[in-house]
Backbone atoms as SQL, in Angstrom:
CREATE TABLE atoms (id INTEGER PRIMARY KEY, chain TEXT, resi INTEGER, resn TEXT, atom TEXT, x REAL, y REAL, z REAL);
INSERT INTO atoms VALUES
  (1, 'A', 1, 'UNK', 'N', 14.297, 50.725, -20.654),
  (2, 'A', 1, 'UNK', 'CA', 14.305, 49.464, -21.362),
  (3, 'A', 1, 'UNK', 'C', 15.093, 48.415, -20.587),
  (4, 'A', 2, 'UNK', 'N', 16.016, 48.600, -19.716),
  (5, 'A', 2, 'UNK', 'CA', 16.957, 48.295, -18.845),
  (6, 'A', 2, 'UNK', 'C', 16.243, 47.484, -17.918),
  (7, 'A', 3, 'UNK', 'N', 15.481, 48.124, -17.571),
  (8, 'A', 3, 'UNK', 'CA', 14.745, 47.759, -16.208),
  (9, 'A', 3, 'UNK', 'C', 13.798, 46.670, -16.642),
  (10, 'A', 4, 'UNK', 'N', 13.141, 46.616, -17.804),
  (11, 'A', 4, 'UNK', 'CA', 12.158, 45.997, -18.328),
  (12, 'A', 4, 'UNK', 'C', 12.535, 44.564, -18.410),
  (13, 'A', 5, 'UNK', 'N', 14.084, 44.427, -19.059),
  (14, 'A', 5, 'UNK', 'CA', 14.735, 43.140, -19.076),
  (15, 'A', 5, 'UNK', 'C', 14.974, 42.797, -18.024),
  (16, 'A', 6, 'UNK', 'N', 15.304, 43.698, -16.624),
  (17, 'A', 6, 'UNK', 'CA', 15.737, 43.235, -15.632),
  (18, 'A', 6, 'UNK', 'C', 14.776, 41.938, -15.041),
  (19, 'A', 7, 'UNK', 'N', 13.626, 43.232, -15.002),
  (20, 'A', 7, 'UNK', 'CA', 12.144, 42.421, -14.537),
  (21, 'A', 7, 'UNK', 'C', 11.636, 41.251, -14.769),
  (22, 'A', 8, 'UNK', 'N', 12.111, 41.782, -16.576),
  (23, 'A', 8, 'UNK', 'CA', 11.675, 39.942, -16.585),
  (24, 'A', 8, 'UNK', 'C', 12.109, 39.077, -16.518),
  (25, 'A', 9, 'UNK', 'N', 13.640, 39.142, -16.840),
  (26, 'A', 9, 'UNK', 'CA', 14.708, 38.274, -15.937),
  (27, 'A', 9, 'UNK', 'C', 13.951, 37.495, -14.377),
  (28, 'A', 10, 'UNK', 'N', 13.886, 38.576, -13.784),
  (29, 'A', 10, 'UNK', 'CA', 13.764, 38.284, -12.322),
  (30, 'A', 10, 'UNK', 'C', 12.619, 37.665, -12.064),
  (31, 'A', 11, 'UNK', 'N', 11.425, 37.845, -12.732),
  (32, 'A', 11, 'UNK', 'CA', 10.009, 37.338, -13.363),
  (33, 'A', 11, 'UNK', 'C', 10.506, 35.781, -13.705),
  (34, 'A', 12, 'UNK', 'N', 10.863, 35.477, -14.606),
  (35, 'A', 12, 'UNK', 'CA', 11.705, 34.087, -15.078),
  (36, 'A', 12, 'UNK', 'C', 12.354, 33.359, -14.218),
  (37, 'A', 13, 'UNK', 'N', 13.210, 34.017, -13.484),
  (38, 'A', 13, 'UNK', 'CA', 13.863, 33.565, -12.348),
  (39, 'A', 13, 'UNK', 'C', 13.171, 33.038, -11.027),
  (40, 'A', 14, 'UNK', 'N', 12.263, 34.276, -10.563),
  (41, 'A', 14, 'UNK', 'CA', 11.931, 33.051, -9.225),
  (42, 'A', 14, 'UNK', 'C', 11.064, 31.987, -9.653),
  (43, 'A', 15, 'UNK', 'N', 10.023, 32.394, -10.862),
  (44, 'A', 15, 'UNK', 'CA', 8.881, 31.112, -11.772),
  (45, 'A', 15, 'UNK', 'C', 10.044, 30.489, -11.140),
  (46, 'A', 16, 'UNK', 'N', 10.742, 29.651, -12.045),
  (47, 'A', 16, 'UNK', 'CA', 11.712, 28.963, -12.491),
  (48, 'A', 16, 'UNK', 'C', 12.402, 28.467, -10.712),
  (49, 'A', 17, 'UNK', 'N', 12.920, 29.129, -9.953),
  (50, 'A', 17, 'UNK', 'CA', 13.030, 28.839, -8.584),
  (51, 'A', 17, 'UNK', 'C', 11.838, 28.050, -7.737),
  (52, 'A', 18, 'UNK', 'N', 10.815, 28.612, -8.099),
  (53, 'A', 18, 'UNK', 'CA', 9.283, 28.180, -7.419),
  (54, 'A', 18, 'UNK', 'C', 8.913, 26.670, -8.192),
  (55, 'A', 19, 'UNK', 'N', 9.361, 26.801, -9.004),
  (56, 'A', 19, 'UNK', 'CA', 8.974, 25.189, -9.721),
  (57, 'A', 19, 'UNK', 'C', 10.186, 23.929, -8.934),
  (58, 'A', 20, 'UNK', 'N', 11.090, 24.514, -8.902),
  (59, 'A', 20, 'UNK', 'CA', 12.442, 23.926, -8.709),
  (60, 'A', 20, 'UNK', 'C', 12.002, 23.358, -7.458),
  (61, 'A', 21, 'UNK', 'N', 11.499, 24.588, -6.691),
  (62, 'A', 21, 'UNK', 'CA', 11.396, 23.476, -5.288),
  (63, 'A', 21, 'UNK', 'C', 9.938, 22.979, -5.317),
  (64, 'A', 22, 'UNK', 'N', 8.739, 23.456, -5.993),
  (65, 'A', 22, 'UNK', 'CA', 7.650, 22.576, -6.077),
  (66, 'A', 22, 'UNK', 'C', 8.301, 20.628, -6.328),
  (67, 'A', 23, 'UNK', 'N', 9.364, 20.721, -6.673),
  (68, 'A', 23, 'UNK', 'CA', 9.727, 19.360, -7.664),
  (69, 'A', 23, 'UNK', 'C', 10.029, 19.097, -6.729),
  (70, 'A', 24, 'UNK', 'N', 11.549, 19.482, -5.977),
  (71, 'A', 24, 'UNK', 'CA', 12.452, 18.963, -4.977),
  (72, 'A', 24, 'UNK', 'C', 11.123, 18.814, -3.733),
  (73, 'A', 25, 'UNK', 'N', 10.489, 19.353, -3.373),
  (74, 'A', 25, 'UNK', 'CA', 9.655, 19.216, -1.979),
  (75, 'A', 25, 'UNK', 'C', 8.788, 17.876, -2.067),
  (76, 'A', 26, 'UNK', 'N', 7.963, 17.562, -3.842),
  (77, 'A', 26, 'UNK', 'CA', 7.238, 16.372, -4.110),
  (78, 'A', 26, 'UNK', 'C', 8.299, 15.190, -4.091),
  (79, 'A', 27, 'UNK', 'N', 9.324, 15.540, -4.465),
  (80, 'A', 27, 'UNK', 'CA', 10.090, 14.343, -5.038),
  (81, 'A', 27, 'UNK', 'C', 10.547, 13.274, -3.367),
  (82, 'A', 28, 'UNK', 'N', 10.860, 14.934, -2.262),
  (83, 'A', 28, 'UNK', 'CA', 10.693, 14.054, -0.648),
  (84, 'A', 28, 'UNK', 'C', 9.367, 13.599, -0.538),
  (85, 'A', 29, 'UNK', 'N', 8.780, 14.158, -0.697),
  (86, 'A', 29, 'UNK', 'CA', 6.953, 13.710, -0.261),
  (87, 'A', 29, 'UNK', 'C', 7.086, 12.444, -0.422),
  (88, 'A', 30, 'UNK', 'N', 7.017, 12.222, -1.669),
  (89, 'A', 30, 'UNK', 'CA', 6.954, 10.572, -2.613),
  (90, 'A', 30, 'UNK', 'C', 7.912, 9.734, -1.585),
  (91, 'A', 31, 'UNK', 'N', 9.428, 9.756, -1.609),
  (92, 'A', 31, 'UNK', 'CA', 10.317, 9.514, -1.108),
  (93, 'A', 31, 'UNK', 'C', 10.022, 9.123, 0.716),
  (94, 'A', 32, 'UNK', 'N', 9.017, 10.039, 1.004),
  (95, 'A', 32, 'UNK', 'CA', 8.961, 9.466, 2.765),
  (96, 'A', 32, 'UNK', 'C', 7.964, 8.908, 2.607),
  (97, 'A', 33, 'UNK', 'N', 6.883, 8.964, 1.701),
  (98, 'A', 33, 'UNK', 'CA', 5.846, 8.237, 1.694),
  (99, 'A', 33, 'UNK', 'C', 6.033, 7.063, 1.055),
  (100, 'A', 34, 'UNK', 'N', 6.855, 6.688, 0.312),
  (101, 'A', 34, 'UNK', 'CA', 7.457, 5.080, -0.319),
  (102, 'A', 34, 'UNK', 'C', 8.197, 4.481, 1.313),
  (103, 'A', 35, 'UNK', 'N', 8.849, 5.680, 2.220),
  (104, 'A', 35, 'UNK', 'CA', 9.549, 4.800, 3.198),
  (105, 'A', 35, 'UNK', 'C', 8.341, 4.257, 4.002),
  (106, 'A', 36, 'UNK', 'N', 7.655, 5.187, 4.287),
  (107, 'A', 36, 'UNK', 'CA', 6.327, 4.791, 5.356),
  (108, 'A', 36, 'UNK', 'C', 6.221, 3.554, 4.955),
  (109, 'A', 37, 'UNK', 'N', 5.535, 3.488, 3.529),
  (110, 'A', 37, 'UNK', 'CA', 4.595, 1.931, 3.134),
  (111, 'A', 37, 'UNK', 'C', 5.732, 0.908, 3.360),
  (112, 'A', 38, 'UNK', 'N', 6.747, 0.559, 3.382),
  (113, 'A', 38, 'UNK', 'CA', 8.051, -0.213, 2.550),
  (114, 'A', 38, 'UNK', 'C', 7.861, -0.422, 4.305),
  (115, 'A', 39, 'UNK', 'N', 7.771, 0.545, 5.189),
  (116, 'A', 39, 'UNK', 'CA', 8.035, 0.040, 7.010),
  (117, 'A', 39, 'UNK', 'C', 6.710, -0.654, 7.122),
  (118, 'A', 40, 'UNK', 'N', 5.305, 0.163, 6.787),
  (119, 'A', 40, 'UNK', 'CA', 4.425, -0.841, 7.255),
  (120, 'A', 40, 'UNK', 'C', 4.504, -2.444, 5.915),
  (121, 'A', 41, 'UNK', 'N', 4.537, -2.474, 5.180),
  (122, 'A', 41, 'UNK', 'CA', 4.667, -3.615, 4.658),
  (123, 'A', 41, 'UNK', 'C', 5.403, -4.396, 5.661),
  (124, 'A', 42, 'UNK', 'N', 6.577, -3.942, 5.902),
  (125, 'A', 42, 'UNK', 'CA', 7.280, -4.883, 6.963),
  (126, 'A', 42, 'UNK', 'C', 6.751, -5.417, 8.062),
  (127, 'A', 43, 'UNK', 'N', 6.069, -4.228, 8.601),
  (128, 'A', 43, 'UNK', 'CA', 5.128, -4.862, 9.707),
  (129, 'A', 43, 'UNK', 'C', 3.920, -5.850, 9.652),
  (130, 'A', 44, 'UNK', 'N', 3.409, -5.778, 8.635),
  (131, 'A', 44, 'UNK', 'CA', 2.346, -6.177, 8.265),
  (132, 'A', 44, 'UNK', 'C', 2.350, -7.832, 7.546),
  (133, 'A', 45, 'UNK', 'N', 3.823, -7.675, 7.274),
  (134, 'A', 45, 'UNK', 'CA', 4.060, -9.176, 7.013),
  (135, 'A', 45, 'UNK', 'C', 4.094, -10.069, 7.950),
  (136, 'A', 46, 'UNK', 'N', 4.826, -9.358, 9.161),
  (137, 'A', 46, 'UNK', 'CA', 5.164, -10.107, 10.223),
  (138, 'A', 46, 'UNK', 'C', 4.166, -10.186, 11.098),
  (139, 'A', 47, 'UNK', 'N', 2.649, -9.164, 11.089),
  (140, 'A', 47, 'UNK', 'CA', 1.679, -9.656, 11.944),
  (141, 'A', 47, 'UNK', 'C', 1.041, -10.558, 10.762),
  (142, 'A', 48, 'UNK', 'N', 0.922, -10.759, 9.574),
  (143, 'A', 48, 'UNK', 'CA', 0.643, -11.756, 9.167),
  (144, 'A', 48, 'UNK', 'C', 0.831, -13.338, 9.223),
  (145, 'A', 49, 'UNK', 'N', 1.795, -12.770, 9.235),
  (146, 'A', 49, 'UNK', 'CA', 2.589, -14.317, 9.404),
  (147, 'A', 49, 'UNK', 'C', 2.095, -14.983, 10.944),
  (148, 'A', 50, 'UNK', 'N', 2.132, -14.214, 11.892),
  (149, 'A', 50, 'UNK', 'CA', 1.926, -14.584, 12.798),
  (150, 'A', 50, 'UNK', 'C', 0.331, -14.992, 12.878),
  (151, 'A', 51, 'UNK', 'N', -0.447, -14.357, 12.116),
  (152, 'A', 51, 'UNK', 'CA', -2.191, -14.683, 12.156),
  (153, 'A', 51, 'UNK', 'C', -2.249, -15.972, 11.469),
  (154, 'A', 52, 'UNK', 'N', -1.426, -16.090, 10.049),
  (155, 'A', 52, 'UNK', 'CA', -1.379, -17.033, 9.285),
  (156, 'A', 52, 'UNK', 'C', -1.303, -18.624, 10.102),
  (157, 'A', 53, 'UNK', 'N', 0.023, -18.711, 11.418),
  (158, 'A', 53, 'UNK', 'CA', 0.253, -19.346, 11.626),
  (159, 'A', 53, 'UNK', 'C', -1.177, -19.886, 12.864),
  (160, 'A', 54, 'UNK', 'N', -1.277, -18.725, 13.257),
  (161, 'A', 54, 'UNK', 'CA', -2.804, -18.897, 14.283),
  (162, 'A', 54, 'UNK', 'C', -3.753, -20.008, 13.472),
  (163, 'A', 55, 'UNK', 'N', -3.826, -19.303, 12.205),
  (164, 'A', 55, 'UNK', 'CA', -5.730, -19.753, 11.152),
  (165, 'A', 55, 'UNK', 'C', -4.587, -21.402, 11.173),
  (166, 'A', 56, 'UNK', 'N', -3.627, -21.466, 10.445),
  (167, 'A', 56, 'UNK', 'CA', -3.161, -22.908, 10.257),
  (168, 'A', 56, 'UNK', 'C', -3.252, -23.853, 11.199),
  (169, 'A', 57, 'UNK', 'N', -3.009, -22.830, 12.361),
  (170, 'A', 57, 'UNK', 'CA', -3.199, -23.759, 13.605),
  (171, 'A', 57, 'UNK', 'C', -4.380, -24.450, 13.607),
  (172, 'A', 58, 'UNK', 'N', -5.263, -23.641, 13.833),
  (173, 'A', 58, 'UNK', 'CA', -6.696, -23.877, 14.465),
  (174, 'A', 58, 'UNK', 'C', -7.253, -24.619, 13.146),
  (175, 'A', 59, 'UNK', 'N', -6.848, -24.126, 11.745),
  (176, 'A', 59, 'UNK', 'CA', -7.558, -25.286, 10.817),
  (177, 'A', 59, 'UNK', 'C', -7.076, -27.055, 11.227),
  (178, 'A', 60, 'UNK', 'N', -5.362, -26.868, 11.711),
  (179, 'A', 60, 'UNK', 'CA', -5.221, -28.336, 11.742),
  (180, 'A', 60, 'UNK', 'C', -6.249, -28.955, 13.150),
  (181, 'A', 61, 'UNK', 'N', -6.486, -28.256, 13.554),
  (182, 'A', 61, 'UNK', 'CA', -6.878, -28.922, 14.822),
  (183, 'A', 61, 'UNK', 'C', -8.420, -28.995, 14.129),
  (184, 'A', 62, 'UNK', 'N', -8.958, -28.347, 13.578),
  (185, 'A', 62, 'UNK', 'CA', -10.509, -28.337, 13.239),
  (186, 'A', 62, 'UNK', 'C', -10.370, -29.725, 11.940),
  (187, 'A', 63, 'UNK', 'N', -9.340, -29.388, 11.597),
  (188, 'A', 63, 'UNK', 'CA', -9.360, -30.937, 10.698),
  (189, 'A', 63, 'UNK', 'C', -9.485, -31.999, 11.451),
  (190, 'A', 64, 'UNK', 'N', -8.564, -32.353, 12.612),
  (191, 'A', 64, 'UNK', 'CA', -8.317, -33.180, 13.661),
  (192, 'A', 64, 'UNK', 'C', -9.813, -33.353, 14.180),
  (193, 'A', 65, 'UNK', 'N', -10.633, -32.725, 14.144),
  (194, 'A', 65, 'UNK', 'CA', -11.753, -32.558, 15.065),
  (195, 'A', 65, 'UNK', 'C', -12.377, -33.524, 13.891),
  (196, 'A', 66, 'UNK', 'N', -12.263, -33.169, 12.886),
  (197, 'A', 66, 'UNK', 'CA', -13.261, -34.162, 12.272),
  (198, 'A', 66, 'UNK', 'C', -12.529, -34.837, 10.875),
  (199, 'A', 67, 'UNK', 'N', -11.710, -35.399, 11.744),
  (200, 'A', 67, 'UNK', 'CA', -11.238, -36.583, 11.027),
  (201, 'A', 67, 'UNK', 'C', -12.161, -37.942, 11.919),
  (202, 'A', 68, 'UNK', 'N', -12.962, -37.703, 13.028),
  (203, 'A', 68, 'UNK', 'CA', -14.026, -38.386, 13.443),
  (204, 'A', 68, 'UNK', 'C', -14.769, -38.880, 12.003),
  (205, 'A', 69, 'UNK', 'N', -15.158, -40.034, 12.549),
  (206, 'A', 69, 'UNK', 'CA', -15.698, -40.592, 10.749),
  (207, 'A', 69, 'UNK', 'C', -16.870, -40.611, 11.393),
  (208, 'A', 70, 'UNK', 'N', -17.875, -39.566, 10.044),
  (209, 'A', 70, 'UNK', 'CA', -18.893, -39.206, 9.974),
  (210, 'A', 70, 'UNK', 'C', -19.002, -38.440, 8.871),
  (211, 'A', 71, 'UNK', 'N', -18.671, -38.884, 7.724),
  (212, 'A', 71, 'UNK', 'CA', -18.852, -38.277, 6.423),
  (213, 'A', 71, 'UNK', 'C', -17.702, -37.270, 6.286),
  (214, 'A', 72, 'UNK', 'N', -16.388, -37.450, 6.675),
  (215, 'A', 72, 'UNK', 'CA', -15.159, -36.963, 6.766),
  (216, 'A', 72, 'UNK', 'C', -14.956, -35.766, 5.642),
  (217, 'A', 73, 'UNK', 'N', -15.559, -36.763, 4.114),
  (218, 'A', 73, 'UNK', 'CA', -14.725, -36.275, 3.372),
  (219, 'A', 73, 'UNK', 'C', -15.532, -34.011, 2.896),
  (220, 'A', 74, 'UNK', 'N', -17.058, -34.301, 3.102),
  (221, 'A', 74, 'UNK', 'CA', -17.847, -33.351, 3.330),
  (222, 'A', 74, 'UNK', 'C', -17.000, -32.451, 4.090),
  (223, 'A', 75, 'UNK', 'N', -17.212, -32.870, 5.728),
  (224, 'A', 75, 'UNK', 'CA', -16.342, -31.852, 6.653),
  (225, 'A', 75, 'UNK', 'C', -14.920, -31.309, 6.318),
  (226, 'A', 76, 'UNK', 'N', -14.090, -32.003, 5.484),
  (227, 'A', 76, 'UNK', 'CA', -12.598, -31.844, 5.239),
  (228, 'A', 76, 'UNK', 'C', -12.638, -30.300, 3.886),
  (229, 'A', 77, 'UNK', 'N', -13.800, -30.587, 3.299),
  (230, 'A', 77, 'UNK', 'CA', -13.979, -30.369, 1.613),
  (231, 'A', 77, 'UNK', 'C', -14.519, -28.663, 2.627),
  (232, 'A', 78, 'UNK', 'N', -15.619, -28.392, 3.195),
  (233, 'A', 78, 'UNK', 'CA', -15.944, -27.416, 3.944),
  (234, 'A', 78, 'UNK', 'C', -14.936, -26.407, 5.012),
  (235, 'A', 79, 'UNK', 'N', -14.112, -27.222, 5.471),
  (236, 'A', 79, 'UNK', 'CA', -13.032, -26.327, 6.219),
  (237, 'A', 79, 'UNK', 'C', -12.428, -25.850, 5.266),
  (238, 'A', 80, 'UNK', 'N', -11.610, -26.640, 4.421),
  (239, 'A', 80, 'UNK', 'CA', -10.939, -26.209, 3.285),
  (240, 'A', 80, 'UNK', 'C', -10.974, -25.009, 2.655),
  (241, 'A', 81, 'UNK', 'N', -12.285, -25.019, 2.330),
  (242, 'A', 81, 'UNK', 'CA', -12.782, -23.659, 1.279),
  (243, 'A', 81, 'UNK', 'C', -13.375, -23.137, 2.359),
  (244, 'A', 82, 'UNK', 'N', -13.705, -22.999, 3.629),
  (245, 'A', 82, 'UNK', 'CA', -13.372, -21.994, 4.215),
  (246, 'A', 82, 'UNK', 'C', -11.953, -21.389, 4.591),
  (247, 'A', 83, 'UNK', 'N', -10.983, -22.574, 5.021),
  (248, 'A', 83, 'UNK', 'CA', -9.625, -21.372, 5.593),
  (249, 'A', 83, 'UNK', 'C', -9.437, -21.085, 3.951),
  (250, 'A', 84, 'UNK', 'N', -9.389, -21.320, 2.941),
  (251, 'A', 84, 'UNK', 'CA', -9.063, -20.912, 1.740),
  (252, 'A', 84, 'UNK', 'C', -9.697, -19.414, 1.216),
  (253, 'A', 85, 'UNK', 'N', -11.099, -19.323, 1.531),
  (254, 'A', 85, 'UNK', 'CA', -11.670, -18.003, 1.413),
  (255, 'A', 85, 'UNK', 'C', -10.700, -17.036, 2.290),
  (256, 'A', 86, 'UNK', 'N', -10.841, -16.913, 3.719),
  (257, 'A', 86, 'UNK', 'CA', -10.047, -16.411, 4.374),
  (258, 'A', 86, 'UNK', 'C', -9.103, -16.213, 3.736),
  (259, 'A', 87, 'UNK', 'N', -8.078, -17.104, 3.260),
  (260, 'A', 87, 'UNK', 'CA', -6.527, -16.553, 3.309),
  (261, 'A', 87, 'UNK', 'C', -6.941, -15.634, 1.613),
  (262, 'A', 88, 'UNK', 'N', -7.470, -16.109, 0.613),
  (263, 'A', 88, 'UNK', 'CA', -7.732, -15.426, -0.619),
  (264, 'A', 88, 'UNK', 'C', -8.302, -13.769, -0.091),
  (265, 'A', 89, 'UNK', 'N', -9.190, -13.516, 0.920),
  (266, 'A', 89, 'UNK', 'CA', -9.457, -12.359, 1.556),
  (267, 'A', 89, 'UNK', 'C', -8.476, -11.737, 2.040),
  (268, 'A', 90, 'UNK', 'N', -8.166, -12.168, 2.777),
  (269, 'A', 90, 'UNK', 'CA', -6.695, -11.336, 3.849),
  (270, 'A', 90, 'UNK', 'C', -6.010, -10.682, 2.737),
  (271, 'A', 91, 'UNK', 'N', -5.391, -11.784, 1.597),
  (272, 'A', 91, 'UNK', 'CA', -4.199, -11.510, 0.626),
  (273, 'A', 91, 'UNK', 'C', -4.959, -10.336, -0.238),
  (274, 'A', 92, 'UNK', 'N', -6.111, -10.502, -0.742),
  (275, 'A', 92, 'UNK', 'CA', -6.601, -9.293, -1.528),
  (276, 'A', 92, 'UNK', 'C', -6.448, -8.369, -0.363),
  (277, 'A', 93, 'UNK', 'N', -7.261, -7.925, 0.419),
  (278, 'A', 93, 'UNK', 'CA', -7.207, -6.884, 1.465),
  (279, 'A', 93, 'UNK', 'C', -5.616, -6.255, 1.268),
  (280, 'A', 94, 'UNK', 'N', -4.272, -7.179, 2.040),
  (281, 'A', 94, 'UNK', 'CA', -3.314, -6.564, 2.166),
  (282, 'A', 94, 'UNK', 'C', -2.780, -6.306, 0.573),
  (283, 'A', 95, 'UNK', 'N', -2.826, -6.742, -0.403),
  (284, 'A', 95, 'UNK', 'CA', -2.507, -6.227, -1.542),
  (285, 'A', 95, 'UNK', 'C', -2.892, -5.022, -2.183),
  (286, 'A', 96, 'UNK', 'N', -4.411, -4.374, -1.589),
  (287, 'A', 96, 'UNK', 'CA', -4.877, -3.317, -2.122),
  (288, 'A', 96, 'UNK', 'C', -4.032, -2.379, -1.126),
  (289, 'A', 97, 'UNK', 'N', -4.201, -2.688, 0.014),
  (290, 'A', 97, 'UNK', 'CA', -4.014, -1.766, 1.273),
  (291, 'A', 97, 'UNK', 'C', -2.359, -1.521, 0.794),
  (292, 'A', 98, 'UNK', 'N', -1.544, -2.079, 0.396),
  (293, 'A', 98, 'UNK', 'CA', 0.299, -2.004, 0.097),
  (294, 'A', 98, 'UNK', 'C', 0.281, -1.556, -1.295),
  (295, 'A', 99, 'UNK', 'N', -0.697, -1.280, -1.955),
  (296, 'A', 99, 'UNK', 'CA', -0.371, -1.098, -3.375),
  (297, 'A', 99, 'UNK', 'C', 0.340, 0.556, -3.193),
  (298, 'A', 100, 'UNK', 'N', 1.071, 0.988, -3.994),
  (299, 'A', 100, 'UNK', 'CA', 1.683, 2.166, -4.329),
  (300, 'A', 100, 'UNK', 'C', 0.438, 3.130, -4.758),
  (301, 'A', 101, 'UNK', 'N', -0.267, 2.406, -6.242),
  (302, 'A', 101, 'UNK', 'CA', -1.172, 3.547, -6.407),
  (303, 'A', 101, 'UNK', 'C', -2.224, 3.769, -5.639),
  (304, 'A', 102, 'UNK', 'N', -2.596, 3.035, -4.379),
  (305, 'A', 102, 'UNK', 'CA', -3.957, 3.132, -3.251),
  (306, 'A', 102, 'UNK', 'C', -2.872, 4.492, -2.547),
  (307, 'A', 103, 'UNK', 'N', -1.479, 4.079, -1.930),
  (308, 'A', 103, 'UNK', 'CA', -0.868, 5.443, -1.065),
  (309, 'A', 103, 'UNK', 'C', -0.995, 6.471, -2.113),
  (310, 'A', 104, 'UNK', 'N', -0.508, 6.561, -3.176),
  (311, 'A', 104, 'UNK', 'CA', -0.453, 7.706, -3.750),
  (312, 'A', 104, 'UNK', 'C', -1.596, 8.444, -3.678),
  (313, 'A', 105, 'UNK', 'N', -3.075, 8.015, -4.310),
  (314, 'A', 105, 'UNK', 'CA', -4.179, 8.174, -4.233),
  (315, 'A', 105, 'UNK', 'C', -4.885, 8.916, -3.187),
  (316, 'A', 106, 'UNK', 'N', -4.500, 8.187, -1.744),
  (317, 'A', 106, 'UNK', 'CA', -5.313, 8.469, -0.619),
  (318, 'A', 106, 'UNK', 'C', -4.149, 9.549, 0.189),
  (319, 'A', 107, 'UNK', 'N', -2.984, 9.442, 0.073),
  (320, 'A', 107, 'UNK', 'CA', -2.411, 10.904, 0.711),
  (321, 'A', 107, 'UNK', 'C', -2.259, 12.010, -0.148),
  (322, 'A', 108, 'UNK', 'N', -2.962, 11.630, -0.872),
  (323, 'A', 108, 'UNK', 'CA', -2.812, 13.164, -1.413),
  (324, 'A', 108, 'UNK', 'C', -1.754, 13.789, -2.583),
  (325, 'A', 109, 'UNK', 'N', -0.645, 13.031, -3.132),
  (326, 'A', 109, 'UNK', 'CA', 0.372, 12.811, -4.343),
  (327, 'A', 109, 'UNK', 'C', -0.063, 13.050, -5.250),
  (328, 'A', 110, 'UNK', 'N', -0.837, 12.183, -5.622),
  (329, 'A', 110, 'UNK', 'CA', -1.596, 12.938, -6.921),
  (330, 'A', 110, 'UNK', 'C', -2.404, 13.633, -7.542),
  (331, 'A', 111, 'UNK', 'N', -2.631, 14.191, -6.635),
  (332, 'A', 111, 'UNK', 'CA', -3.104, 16.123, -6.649),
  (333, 'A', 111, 'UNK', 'C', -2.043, 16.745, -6.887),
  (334, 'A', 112, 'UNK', 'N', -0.705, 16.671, -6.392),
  (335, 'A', 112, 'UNK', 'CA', 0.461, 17.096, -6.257),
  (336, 'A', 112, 'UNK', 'C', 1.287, 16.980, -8.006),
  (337, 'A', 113, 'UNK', 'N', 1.159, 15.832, -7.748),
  (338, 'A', 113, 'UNK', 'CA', 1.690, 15.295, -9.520),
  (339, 'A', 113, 'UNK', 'C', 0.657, 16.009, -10.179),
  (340, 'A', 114, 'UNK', 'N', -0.587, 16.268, -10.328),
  (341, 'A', 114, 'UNK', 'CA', -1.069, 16.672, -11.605),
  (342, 'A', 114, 'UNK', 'C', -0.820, 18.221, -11.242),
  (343, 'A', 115, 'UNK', 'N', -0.894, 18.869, -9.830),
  (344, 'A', 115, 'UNK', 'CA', -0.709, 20.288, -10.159),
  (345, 'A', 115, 'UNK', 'C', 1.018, 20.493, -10.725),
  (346, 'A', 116, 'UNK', 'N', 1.643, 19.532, -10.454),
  (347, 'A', 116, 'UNK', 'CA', 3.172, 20.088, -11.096),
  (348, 'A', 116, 'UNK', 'C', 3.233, 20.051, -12.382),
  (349, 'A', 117, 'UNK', 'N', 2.489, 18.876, -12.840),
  (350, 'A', 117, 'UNK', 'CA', 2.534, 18.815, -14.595),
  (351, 'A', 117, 'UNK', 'C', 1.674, 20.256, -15.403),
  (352, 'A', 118, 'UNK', 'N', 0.808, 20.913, -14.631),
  (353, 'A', 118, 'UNK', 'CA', -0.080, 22.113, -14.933),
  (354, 'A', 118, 'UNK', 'C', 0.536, 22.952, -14.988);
């Protein structure tokens, strides 16, 4: 009868060990994978910024180009809502691409989270 309690003691025990580090091992996962995104965000601002300043460029000069009078206000109204599409694109793009739940999703976490809650 001795032995029986032992067992299941020890039965209880590593479960209980094996979960412990299922947790502690996800909880780094999450943890290096929040650092990853948090570094490329960083990066990604700063090649932005730098493209941003490119498109601004080249819009002022494409404005400049046709501030030539020839129905100005047409050509002005057309660049416009083009660099405007652009930048509304870029910003969706990098917003999906930095979102938390797109990383979680696509490396693999939440497979992880639902097998720990199981």
């Amino acid at each position: 009868m001795k032995s029986v309690f032992i067992n299941l003691f020890f039965s209880w025990f590593s479960q209980t060990l094996v979960k412990s580090a299922k947790v502690k091992s996800l909880v780094l996962f999450l943890k290096v994978l929040s650092g990853t995104r948090k570094g490329l965000i960083t990066l990604l601002i700063a090649i932005f910024s730098m493209q941003l300043l490119v498109v601004l460029f080249v819009g002022l000069i494409g404005i400049g180009v046709y501030f030539i009078p020839e129905d100005t206000d047409t050509k002005l109204i057309i660049l416009a809502a083009v660099l405007g599409v652009l930048f509304v694109t870029i910003m969706g793009f990098l917003i999906w691409l930095l979102s938390e739940k797109t990383w979680i999703e696509k490396s693999g976490a939440q497979k992880l989270i639902n097998d720990l809650n199981h």
